[in-house]
C-alpha positions as protocol buffer text, in pm:
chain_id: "A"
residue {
  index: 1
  type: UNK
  ca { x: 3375 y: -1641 z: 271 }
}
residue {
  index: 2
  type: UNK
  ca { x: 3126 y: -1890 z: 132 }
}
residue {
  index: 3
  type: UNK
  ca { x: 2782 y: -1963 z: 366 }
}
residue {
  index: 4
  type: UNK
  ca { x: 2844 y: -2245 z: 546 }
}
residue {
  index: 5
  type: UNK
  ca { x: 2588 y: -2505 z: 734 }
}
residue {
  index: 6
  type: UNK
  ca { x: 2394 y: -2365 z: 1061 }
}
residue {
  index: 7
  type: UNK
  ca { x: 2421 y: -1962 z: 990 }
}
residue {
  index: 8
  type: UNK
  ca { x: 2143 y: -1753 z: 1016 }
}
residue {
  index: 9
  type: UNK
  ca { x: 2060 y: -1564 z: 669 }
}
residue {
  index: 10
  type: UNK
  ca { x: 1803 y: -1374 z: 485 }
}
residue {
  index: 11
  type: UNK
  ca { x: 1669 y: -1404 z: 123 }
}
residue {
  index: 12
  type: UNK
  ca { x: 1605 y: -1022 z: 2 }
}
residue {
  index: 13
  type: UNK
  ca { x: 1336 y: -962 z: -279 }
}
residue {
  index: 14
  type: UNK
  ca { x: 1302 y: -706 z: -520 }
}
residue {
  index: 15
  type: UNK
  ca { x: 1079 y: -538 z: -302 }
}
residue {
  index: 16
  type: UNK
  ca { x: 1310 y: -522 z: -23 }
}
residue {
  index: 17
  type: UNK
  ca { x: 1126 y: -799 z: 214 }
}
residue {
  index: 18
  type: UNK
  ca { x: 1351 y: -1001 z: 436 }
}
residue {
  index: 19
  type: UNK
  ca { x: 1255 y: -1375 z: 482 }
}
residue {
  index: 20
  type: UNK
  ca { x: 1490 y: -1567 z: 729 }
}
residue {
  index: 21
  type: UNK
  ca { x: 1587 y: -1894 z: 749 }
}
residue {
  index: 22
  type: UNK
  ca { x: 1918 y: -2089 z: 897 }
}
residue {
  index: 23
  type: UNK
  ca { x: 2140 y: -2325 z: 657 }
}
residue {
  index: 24
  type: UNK
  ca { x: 2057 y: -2688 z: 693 }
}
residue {
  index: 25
  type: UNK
  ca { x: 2210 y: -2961 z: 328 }
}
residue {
  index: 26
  type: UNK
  ca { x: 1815 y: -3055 z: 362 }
}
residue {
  index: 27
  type: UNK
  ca { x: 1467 y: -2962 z: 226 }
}
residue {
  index: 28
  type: UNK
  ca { x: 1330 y: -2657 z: 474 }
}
residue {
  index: 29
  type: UNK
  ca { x: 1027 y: -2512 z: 529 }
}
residue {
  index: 30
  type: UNK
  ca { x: 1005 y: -2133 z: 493 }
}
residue {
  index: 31
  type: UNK
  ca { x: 756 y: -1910 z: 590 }
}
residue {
  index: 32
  type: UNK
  ca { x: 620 y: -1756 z: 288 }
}
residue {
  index: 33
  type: UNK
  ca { x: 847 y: -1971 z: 42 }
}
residue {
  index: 34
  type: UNK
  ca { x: 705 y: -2326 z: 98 }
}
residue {
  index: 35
  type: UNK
  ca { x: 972 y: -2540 z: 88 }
}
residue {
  index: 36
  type: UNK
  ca { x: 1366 y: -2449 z: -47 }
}
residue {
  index: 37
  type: UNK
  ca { x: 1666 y: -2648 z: -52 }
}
residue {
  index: 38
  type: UNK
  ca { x: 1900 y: -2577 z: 137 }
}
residue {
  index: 39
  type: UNK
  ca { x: 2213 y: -2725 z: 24 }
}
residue {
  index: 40
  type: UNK
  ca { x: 2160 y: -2466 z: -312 }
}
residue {
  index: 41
  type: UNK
  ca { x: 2249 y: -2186 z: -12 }
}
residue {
  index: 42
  type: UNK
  ca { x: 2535 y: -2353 z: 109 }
}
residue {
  index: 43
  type: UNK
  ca { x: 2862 y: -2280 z: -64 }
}
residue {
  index: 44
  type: UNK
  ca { x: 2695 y: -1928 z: -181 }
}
residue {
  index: 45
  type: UNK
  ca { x: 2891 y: -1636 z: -145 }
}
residue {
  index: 46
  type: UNK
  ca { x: 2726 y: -1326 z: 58 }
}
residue {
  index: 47
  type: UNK
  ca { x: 2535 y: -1154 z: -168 }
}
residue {
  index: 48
  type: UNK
  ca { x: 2470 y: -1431 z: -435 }
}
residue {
  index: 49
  type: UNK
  ca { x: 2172 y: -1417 z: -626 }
}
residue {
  index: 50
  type: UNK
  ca { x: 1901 y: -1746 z: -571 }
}
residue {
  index: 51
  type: UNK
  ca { x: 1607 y: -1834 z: -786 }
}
residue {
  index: 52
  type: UNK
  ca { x: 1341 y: -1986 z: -619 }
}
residue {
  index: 53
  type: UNK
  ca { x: 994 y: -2085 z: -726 }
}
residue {
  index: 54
  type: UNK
  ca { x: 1081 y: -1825 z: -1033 }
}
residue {
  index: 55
  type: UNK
  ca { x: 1170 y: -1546 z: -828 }
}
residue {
  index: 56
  type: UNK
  ca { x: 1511 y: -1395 z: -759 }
}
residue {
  index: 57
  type: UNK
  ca { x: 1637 y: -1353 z: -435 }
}
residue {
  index: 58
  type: UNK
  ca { x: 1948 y: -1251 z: -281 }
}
residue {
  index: 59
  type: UNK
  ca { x: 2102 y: -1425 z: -7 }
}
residue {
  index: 60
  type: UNK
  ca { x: 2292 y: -1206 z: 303 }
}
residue {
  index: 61
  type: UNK
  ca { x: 2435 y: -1275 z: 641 }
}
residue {
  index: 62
  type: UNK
  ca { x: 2277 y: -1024 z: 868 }
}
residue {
  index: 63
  type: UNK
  ca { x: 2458 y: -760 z: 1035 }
}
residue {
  index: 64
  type: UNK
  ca { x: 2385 y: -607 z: 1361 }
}
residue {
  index: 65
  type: UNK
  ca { x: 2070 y: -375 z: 1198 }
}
residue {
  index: 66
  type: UNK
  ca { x: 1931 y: -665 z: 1052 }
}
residue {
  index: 67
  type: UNK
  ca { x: 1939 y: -861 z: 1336 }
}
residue {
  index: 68
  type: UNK
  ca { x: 1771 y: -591 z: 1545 }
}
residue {
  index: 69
  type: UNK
  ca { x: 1511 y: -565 z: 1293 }
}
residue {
  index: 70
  type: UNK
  ca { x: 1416 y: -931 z: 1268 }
}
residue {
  index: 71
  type: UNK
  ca { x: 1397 y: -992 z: 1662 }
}
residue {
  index: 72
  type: UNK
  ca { x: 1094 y: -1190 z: 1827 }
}
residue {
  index: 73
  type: UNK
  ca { x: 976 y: -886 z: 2008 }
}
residue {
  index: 74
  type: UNK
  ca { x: 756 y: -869 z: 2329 }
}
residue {
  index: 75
  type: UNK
  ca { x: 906 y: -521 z: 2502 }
}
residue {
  index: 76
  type: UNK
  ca { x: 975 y: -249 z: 2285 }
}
residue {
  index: 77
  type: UNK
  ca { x: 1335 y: -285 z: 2186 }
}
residue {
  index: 78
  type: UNK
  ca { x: 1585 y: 38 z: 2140 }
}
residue {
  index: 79
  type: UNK
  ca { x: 1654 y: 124 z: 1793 }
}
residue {
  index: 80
  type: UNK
  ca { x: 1924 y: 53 z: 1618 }
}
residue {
  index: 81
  type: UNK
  ca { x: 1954 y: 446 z: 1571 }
}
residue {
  index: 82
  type: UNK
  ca { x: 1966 y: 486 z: 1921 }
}
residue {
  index: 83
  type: UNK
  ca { x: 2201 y: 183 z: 1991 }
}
residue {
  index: 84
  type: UNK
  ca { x: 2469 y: 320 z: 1757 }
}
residue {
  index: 85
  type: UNK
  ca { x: 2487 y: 641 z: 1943 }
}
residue {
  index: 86
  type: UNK
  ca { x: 2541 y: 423 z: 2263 }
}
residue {
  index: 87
  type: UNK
  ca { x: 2835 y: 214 z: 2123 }
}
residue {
  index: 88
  type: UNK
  ca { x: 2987 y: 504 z: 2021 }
}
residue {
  index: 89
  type: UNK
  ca { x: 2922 y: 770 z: 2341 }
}
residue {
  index: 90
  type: UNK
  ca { x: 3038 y: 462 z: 2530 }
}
residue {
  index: 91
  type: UNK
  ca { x: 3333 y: 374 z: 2359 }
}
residue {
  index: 92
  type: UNK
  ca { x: 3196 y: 30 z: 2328 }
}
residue {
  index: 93
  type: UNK
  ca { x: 3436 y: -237 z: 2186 }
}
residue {
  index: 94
  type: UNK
  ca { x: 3572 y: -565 z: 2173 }
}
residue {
  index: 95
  type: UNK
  ca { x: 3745 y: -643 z: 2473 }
}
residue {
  index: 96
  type: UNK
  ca { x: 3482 y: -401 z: 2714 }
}
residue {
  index: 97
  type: UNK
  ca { x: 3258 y: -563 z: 3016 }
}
residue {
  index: 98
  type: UNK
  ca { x: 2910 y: -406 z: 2982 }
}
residue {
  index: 99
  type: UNK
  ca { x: 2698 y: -427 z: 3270 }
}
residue {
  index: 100
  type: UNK
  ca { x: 2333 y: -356 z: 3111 }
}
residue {
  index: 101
  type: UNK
  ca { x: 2003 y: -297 z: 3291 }
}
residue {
  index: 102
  type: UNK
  ca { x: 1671 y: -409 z: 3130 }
}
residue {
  index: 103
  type: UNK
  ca { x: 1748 y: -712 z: 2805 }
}
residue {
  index: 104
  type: UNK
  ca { x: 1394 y: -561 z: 2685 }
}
residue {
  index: 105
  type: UNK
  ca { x: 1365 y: -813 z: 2359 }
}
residue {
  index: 106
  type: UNK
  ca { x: 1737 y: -835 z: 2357 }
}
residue {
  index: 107
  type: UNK
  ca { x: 1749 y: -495 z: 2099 }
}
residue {
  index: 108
  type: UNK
  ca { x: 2083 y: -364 z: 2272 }
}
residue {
  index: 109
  type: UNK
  ca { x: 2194 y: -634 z: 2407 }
}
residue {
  index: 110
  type: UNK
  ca { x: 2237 y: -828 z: 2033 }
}
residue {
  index: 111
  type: UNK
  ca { x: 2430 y: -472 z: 1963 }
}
residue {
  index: 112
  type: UNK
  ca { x: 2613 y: -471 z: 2256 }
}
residue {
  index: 113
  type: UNK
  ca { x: 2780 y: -864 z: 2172 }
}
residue {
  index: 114
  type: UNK
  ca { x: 2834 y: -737 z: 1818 }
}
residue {
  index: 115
  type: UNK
  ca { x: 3059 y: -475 z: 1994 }
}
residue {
  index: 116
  type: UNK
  ca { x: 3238 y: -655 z: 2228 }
}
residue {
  index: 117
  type: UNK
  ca { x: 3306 y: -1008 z: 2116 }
}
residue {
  index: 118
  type: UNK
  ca { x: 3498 y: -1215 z: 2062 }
}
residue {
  index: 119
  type: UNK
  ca { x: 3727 y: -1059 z: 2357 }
}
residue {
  index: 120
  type: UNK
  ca { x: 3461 y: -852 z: 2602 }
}
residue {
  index: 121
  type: UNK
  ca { x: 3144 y: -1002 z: 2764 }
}
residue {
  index: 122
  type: UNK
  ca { x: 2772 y: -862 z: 2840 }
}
residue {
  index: 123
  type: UNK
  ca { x: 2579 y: -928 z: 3178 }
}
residue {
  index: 124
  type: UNK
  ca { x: 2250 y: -786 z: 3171 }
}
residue {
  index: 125
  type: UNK
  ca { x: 2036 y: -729 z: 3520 }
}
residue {
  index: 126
  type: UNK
  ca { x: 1617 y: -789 z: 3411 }
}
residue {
  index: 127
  type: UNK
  ca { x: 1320 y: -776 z: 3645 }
}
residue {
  index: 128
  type: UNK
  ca { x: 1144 y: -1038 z: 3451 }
}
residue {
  index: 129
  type: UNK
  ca { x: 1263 y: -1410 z: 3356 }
}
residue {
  index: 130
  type: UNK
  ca { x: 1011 y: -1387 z: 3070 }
}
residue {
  index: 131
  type: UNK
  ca { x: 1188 y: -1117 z: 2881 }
}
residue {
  index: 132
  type: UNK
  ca { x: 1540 y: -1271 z: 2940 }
}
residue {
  index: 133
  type: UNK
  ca { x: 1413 y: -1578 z: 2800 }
}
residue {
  index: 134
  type: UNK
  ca { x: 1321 y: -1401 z: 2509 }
}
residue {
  index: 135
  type: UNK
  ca { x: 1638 y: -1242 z: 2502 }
}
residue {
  index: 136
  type: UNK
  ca { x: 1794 y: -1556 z: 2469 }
}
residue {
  index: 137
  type: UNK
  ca { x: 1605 y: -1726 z: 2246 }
}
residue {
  index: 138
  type: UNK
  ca { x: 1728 y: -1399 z: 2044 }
}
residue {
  index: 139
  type: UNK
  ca { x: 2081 y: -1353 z: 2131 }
}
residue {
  index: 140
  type: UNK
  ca { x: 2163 y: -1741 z: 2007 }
}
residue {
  index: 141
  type: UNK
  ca { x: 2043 y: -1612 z: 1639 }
}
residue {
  index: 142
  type: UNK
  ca { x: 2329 y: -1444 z: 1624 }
}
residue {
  index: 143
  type: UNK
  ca { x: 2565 y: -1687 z: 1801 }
}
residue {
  index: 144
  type: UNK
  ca { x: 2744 y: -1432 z: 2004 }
}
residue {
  index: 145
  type: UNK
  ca { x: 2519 y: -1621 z: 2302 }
}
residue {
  index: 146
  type: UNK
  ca { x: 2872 y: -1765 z: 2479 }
}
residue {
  index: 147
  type: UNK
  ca { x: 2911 y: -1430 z: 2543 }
}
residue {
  index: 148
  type: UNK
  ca { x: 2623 y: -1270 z: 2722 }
}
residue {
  index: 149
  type: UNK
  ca { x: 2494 y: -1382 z: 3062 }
}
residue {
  index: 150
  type: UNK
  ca { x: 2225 y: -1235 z: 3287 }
}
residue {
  index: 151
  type: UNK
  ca { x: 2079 y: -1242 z: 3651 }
}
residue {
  index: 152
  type: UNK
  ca { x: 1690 y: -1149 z: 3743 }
}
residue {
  index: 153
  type: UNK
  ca { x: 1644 y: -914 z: 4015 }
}
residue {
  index: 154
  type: UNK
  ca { x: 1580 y: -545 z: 4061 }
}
residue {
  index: 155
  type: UNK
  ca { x: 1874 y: -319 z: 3937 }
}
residue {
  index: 156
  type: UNK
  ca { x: 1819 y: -103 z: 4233 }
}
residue {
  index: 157
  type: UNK
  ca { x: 1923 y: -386 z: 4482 }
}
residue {
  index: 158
  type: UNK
  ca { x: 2035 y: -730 z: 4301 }
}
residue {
  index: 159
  type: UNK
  ca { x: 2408 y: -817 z: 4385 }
}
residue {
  index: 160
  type: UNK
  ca { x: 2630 y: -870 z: 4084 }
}
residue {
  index: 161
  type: UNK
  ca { x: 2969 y: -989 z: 4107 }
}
residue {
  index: 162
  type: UNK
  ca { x: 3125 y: -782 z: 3773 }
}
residue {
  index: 163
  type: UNK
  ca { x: 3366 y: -499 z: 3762 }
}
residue {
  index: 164
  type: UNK
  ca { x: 3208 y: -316 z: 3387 }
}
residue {
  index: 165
  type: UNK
  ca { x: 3417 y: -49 z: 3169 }
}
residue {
  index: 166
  type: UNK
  ca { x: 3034 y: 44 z: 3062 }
}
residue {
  index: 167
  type: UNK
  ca { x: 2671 y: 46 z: 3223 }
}
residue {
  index: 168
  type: UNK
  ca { x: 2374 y: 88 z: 3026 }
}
residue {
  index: 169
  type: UNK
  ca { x: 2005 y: 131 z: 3172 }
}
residue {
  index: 170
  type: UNK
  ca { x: 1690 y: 91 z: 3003 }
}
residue {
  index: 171
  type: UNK
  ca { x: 1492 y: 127 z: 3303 }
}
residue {
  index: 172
  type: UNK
  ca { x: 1206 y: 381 z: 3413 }
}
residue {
  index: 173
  type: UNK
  ca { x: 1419 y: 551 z: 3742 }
}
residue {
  index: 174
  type: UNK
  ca { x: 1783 y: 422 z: 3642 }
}
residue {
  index: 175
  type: UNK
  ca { x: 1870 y: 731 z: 3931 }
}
residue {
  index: 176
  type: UNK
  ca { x: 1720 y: 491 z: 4187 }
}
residue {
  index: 177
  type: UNK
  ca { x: 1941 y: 221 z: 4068 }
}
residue {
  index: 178
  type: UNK
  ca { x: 2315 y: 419 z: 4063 }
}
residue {
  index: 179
  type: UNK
  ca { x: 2385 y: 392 z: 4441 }
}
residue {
  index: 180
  type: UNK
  ca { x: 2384 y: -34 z: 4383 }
}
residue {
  index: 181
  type: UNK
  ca { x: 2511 y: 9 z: 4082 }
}
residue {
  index: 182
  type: UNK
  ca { x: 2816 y: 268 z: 4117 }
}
residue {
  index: 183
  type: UNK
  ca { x: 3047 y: 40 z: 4274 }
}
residue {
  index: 184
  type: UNK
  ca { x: 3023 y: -207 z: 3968 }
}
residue {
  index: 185
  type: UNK
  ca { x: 3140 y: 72 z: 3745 }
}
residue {
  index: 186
  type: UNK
  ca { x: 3524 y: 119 z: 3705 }
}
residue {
  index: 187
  type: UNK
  ca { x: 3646 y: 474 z: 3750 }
}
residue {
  index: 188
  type: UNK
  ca { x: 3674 y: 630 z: 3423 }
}
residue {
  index: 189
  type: UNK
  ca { x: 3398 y: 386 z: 3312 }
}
residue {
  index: 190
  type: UNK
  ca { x: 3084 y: 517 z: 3098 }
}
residue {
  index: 191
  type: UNK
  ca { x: 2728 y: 503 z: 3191 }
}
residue {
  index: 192
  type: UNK
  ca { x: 2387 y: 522 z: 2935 }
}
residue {
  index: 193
  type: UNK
  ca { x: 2094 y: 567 z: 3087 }
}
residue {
  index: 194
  type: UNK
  ca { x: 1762 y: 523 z: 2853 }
}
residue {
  index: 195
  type: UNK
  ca { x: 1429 y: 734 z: 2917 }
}
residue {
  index: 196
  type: UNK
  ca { x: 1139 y: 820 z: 2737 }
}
residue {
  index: 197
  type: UNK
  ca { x: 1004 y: 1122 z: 2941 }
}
residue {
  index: 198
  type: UNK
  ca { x: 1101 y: 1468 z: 2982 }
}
residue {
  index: 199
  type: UNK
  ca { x: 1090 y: 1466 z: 3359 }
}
residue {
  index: 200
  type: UNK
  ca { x: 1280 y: 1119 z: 3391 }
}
residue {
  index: 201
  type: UNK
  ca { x: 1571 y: 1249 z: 3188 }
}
residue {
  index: 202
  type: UNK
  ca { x: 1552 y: 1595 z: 3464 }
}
residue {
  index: 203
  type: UNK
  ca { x: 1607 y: 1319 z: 3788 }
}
residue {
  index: 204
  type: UNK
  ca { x: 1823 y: 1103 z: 3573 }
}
residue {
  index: 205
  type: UNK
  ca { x: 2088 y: 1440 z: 3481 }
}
residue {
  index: 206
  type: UNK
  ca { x: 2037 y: 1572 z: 3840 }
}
residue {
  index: 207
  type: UNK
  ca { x: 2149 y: 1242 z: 3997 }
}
residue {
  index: 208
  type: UNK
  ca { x: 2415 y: 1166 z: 3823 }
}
residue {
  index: 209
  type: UNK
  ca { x: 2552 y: 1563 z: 3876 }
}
residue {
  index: 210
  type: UNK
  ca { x: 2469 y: 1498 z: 4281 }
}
residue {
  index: 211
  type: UNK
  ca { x: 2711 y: 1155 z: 4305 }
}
residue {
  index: 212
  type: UNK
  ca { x: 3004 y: 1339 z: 4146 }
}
residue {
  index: 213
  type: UNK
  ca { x: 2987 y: 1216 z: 3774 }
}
residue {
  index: 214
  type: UNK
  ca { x: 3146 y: 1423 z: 3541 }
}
residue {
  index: 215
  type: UNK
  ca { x: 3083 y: 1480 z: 3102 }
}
residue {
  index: 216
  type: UNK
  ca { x: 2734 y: 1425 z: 3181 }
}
residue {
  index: 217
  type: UNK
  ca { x: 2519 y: 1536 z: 2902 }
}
residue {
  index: 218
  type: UNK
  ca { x: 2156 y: 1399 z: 2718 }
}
residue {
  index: 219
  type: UNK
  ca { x: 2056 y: 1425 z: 2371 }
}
residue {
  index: 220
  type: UNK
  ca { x: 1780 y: 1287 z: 2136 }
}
residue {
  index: 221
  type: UNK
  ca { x: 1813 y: 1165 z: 1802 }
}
residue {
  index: 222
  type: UNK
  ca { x: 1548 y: 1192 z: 1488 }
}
residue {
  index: 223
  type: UNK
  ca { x: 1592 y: 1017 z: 1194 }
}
residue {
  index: 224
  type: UNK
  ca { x: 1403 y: 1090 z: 851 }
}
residue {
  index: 225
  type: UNK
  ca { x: 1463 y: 869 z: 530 }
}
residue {
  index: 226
  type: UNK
  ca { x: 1501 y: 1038 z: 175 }
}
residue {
  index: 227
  type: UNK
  ca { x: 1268 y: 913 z: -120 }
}
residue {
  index: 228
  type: UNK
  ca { x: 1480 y: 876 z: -439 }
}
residue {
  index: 229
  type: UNK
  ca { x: 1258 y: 852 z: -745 }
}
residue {
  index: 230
  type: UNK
  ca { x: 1316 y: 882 z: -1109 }
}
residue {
  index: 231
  type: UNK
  ca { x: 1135 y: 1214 z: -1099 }
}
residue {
  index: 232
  type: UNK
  ca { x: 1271 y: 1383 z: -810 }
}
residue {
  index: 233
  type: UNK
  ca { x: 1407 y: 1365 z: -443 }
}
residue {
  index: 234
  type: UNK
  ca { x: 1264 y: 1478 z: -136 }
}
residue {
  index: 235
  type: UNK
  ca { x: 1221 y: 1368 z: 281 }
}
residue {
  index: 236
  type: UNK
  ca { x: 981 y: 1075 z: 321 }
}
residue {
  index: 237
  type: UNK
  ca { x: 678 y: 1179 z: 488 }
}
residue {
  index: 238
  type: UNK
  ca { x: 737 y: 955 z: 744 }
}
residue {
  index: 239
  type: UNK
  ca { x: 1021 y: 963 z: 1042 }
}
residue {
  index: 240
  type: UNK
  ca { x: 1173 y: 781 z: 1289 }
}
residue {
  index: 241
  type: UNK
  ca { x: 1075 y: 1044 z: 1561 }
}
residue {
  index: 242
  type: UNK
  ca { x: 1119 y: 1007 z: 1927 }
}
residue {
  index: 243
  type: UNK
  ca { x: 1196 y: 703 z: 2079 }
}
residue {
  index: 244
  type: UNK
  ca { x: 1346 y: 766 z: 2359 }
}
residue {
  index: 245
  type: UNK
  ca { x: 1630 y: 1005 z: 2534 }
}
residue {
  index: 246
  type: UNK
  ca { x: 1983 y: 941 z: 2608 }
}
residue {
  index: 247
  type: UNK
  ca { x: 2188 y: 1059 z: 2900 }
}
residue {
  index: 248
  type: UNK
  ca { x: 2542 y: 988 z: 2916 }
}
residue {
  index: 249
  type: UNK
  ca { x: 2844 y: 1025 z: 3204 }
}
residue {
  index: 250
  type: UNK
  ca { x: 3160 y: 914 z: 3303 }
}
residue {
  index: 251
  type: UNK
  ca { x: 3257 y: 795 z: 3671 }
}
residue {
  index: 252
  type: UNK
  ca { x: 3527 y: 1014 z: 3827 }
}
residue {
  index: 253
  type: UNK
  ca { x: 3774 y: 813 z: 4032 }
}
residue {
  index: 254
  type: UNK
  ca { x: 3686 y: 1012 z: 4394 }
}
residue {
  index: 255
  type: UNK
  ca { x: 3318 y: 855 z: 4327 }
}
C-alpha cells in the first residue's frame, strides 16, 4: 500500500540511523536533513529508496519496535524484548481489555494498542499527569490513540470502572495494589507484574500465591546481538542485560 498524507515514517541510511518525520504534499523541515519535500514521499511504496541532498535513504512505516525505539522518553520505558514476552505470556490480542498500571513513557502501552486494536482497548492507571501526558503525546504517533484512555491516581486505591481480560503493572509494590485491583480482573484473566529487584519479585510471587492465583511463575530475559563481518562471526561485546523481571499469573474463578 502506497504512503499516504499524515503517516508517521522513517528515512533509514546506510548506516542504519533512523530520522523521522510525518507526510505532509509540502516543503518540511527535518532534523538533520534541512529541508525535504514531502510530496516525493507520498505515493512511495514501503521500502522505496529516496535520494536526498545526494544521499540514499529508504523510506519505512514503523512497526511496533520502531516505535518503541523512537519514543520522547522521560521514565525509563520497558523494552521491546521484555514487552514481547508480555503480549505473548498474556495472550494479548485484538479484541482484549488491558488494564495497565504505570504508562512510564508510553513503552508498553504503544505495544499494548498494537496488540489489541482495532477491536480491544487499553486503560492505563499513572500516579503522575506528567508522564501520561507524555504518553500521549506518544501514543498519537502511532494513531492507535482512539484506543487507549487513562485515569491518575494510585493503583493501590483509584476506582476504575473496567472489567480487563489482562492487567499489567509496572509499579515498585504491584502486591500492594492486587487487593483494588483483583476485582477488575476477569476470572481466567492474566496478570504481568514488572520489577527490577530481587526482593520485589519475592513479595510480588508470594502475594499473588497468598490470594489464590494459580500458573504463577517469573522469569528474566537477556538478549545479546551477533556481529556478522566479512571475516568472521561472533557475540557482540555488548548485551541487552537486565532490565527488569517478569512475574506472571492467572486469576482462578474462586478469587
Amino acid at each position: 500500500m502506497p504512503i499516504g498524507e499524515n503517516e508517521y515514517v522513517y528515512l533509514l541510511d546506510p548506516s542504519g540511523r533512523k530520522i523521522w518525520l510525518r507526510t505532509e504534499p509540502k516543503m518540511l523541515k527535518v532534523a538533520s536533513l534541512g529541508t525535504v519535500d514531502g510530496s516525493r514521499i507520498i505515493g512511495l511504496e514501503d521500502g522505496s529508496t529516496l535520494t536526498v541532498v545526494g544521499k540514499e535513504y529508504t523510506v519505512f512505516r514503523p512497526g511496533t519496535i520502531e516505535l518503541m525505539e523512537s519514543l520522547d522518553r522521560g521514565a525509563q520505558i520497558i523494552t521491546p524484548k521484555d514487552a514481547a514476552t508480555i503480549l505473548l505470556n498474556c495472550n494479548v490480542r485484538s479484541g482484549r481489555t488491558v488494564l495497565e498500571v504505570g504508562a512510564g513513557s508510553g513503552g508498553l502501552t504503544t505495544a499494548l494498542l498494537g496488540a489489541v486494536a482495532p477491536e480491544g482497548k487499553v486503560h492505563t492507571i499513572e500516579f503522575k499527569e506528567e508522564n501520561a501526558q507524555r504518553a500521549l503525546k506518544n501514543v498519537r504517533r502511532t494513531g492507535l490513540d482512539k484506543y487507549w484512555s487513562y485515569t491518575i491516581g494510585d493503583a493501590r486505591e483509584v476506582a476504575v470502572d473496567i472489567m480487563a481480560d489482562v492487567l499489567t503493572m509496572d509499579m515498585p509494590d504491584p502486591w500492594l495494589a492486587l487487593d483494588n485491583l483483583m476485582p477488575r480482573l476477569r476470572s481466567g484473566g492474566r496478570l504481568c507484574a514488572y520489577v527490577p529487584n530481587a526482593n520485589q519479585v519475592e513479595s510480588t510471587v508470594n502475594a499473588l500465591r497468598e490470594k489464590g492465583f494459580a500458573d504463577v511463575y517469573a522469569l528474566e530475559n537477556l538478549q545479546r546481538g551477533i556481529e556478522v563481518h566479512p571475516g568472521g562471526v561472533r557475540p557482540s561485546f555488548d548485551m541487552l542485560g537486565h532490565t527488569g523481571y517478569l512475574i506472571f499469573a492467572r486469576k482462578r474463578a474462586v478469587l
